[in-house]
C-alpha positions as CSV (number, residue, x, y, z in Angstrom):
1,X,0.0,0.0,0.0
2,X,2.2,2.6,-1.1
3,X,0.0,5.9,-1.7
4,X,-2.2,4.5,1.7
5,X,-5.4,4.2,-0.1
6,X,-6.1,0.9,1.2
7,X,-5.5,1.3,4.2
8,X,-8.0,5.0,4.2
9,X,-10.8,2.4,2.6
10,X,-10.6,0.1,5.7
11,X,-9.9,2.9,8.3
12,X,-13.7,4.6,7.1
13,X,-15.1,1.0,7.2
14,X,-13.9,1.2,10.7
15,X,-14.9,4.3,11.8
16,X,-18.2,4.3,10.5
17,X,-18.7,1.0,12.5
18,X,-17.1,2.7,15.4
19,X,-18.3,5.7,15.4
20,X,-21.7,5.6,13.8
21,X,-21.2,7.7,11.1
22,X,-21.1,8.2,7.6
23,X,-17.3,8.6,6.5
24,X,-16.3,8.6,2.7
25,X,-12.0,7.9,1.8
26,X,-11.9,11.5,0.4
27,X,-12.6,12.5,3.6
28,X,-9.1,10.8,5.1
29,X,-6.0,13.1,5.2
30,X,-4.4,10.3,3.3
31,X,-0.5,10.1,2.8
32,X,1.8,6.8,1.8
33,X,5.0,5.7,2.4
34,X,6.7,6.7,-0.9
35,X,9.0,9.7,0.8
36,X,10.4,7.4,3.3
37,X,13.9,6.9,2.5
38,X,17.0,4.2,3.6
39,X,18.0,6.4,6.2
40,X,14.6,7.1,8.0
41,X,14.8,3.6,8.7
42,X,17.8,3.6,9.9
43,X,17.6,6.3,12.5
44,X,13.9,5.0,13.7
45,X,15.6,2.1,14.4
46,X,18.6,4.2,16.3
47,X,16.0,5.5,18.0
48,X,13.8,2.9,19.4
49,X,11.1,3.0,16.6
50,X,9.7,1.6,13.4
51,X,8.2,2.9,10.7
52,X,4.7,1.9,10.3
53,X,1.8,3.2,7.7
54,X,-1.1,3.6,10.5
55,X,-4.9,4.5,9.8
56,X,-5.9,6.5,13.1
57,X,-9.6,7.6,13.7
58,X,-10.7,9.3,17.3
59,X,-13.5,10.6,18.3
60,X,-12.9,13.7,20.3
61,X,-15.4,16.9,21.6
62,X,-18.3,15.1,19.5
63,X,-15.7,15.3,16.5
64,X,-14.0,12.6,14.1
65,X,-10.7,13.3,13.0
66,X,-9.3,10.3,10.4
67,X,-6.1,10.7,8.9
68,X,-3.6,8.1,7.4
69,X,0.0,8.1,7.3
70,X,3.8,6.5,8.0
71,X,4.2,7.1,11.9
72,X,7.7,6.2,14.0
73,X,6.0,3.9,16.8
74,X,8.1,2.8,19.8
75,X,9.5,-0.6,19.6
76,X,7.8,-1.6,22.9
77,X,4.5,-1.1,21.1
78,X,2.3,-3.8,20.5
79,X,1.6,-2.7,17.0
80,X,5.8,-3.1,16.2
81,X,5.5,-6.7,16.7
82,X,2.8,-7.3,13.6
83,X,5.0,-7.9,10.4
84,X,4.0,-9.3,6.5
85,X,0.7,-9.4,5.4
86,X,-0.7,-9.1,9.3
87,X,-3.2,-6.6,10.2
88,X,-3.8,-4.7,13.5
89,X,-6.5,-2.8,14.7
90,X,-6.2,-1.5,18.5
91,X,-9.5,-0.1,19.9
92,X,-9.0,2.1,22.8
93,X,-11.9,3.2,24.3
94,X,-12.1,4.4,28.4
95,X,-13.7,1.2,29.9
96,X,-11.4,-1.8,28.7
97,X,-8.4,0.7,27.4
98,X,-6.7,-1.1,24.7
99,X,-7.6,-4.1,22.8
100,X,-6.0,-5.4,19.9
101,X,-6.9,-7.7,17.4
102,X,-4.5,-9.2,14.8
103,X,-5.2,-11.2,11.3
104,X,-4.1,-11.9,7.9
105,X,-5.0,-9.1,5.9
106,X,-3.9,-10.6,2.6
107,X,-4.1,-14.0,0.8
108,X,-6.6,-15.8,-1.1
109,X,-8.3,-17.5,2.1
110,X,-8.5,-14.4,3.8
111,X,-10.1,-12.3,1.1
112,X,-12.5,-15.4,0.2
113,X,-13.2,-15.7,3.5
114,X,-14.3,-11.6,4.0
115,X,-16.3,-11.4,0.6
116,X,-17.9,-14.5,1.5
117,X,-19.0,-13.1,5.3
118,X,-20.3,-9.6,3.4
119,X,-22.8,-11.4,1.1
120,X,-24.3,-13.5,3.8
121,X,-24.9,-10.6,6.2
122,X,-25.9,-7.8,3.6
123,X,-29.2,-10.5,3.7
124,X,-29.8,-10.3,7.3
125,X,-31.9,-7.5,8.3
126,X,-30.2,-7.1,11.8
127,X,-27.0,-6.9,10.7
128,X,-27.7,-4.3,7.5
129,X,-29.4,-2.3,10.7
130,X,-26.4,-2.1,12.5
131,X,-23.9,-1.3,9.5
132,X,-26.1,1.8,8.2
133,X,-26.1,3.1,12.3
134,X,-25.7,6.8,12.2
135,X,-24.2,8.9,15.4
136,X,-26.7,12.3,15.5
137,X,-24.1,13.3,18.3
138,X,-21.3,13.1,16.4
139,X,-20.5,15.8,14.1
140,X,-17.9,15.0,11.0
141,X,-14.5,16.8,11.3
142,X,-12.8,17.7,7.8
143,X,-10.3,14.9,8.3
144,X,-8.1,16.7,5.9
145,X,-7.4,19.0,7.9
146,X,-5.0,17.4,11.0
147,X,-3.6,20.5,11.8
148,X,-5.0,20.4,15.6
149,X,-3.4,17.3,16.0
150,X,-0.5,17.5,18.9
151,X,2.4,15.2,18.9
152,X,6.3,14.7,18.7
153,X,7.6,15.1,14.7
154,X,10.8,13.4,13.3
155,X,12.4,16.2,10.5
156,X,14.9,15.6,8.0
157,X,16.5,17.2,5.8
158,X,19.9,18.1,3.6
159,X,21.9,21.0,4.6
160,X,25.2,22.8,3.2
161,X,28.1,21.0,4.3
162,X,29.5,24.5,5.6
163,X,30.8,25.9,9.3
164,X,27.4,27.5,10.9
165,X,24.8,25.9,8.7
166,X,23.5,23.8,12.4
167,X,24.1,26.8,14.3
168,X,21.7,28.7,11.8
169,X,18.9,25.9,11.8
170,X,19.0,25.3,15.1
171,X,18.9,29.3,15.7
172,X,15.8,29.5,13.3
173,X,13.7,26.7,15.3
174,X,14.3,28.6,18.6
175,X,13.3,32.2,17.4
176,X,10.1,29.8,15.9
177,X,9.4,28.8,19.6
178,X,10.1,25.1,18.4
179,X,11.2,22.7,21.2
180,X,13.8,20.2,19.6
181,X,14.7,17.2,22.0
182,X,17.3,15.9,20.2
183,X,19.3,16.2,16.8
184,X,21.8,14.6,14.6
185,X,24.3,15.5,11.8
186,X,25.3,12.5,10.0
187,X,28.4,11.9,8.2
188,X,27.0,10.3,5.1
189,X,27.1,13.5,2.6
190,X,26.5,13.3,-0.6
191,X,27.6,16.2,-3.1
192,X,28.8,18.4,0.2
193,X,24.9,18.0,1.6
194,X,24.8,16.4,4.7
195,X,21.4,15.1,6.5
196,X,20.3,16.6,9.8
197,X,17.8,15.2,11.7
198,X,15.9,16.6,14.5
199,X,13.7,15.1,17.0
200,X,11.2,17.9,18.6
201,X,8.7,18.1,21.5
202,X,4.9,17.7,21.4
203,X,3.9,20.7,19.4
204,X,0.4,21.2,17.5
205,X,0.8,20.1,13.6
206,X,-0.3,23.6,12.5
207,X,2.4,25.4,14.1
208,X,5.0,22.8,12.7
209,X,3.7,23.0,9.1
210,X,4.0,26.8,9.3
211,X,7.5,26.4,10.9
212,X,8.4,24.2,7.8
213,X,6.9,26.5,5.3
214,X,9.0,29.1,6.4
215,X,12.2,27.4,6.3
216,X,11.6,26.2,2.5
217,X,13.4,29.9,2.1
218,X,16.7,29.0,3.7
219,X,19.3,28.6,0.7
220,X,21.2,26.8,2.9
221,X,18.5,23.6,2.7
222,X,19.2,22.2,-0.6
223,X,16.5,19.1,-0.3
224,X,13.2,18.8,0.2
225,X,12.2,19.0,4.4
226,X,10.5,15.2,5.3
227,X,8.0,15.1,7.9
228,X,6.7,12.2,10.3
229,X,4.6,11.9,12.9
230,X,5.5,10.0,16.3
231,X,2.8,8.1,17.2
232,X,2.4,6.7,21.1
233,X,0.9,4.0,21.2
């Protein structure tokens, strides 16, 4: 699933089973995996993560946000230990906390299996009932727009390889107000760009997107900035 459009078609399934509501996949804030490079790998790993495409839906103030998209997840997750064609959903709600349920998500029993299940129950009245359930409470949030989402962000990027270039990044997040908790200049340049990568603080996604907008001025970036989400989970 590179561009994530499977996984946004199964995350509305599941929040409009959840949730009671009426969700359509344009509605997703929907981003894949294609940007992820060698190296992100590499330092998720250095620090204690993995890189997992995740379809996250939660119901907050009467409000739905939906959004899919490669997050860093700890390694002492649950969700790190699910690999190949395994699926994982984790419901979380305040009674049980987390529950998680894991199954082949791929294969022809599996897929026989699922088709087979949805033509027997779209016959029984009950069940079609309970799959059409709508949530009057429950008012749809623009899940395109995640920017109240708060949460830690891994940034990389390509720099100059020239005295002062980290001073002056560094020096641009703090007059920005942006916490960084840690950072890394790696020796693997290629063309005299070397790759710094920085670790921040829970911040709100709308003030990191502006941050990053304004930074796509510095002449002293010569790549495009990469952006992913921490997820605790």
């Amino acid at each position: 699933d590179i561009n994530g459009t499977d996984t946004a078609y199964k995350l509305a399934i599941l929040s409009n089973l959840a949730f009671g509501i009426n969700t359509k996949v344009s509605d997703i804030y929907t981003e894949g995996i294609s940007k992820i490079e060698e190296i992100d790998i590499k330092m998720a790993h250095k620090l204690g993560y993995k890189i997992i495409l995740l379809g996250i839906s939660n119901l907050k103030n009467n409000k739905v946000m939906q959004r899919v998209h490669p997050s860093l997840v700890s390694n002492n997750s649950m969700i790190s230990k699910v690999d190949n064609e395994l699926n994982t959903i984790i419901i979380d709600d305040e009674v049980t906390d987390k529950i998680m349920v894991v199954g082949k998500g791929a294969g022809k029993g599996p897929t026989a299996a699922s088709i087979m299940a949805d033509i027997l129950n779209i016959h029984d009245e009950n069940k079609k009932k309970f799959f059409v359930l709508k949530n009057k409470k429950v008012n749809n949030l623009s899940s395109k727009d995640i920017s109240k989402r708060e949460g830690k962000f891994y940034i990389r990027m390509g720099v100059d390889d020239k005295p002062g270039v980290l001073a002056d990044i560094t020096l641009f997040f703090k007059k920005q107000k942006i916490s960084i908790k840690s950072m890394f200049q790696l020796d693997n340049k290629i063309k005299n760009i070397v790759p710094l990568i920085f670790v921040t603080h829970k911040i709100e996604e709308n003030k990191i997107s502006l941050v990053l907008k304004k930074m796509k001025s510095i002449k002293k970036i010569k790549t495009k900035i990469i952006l992913l989400r921490i997820e605790e989970l």
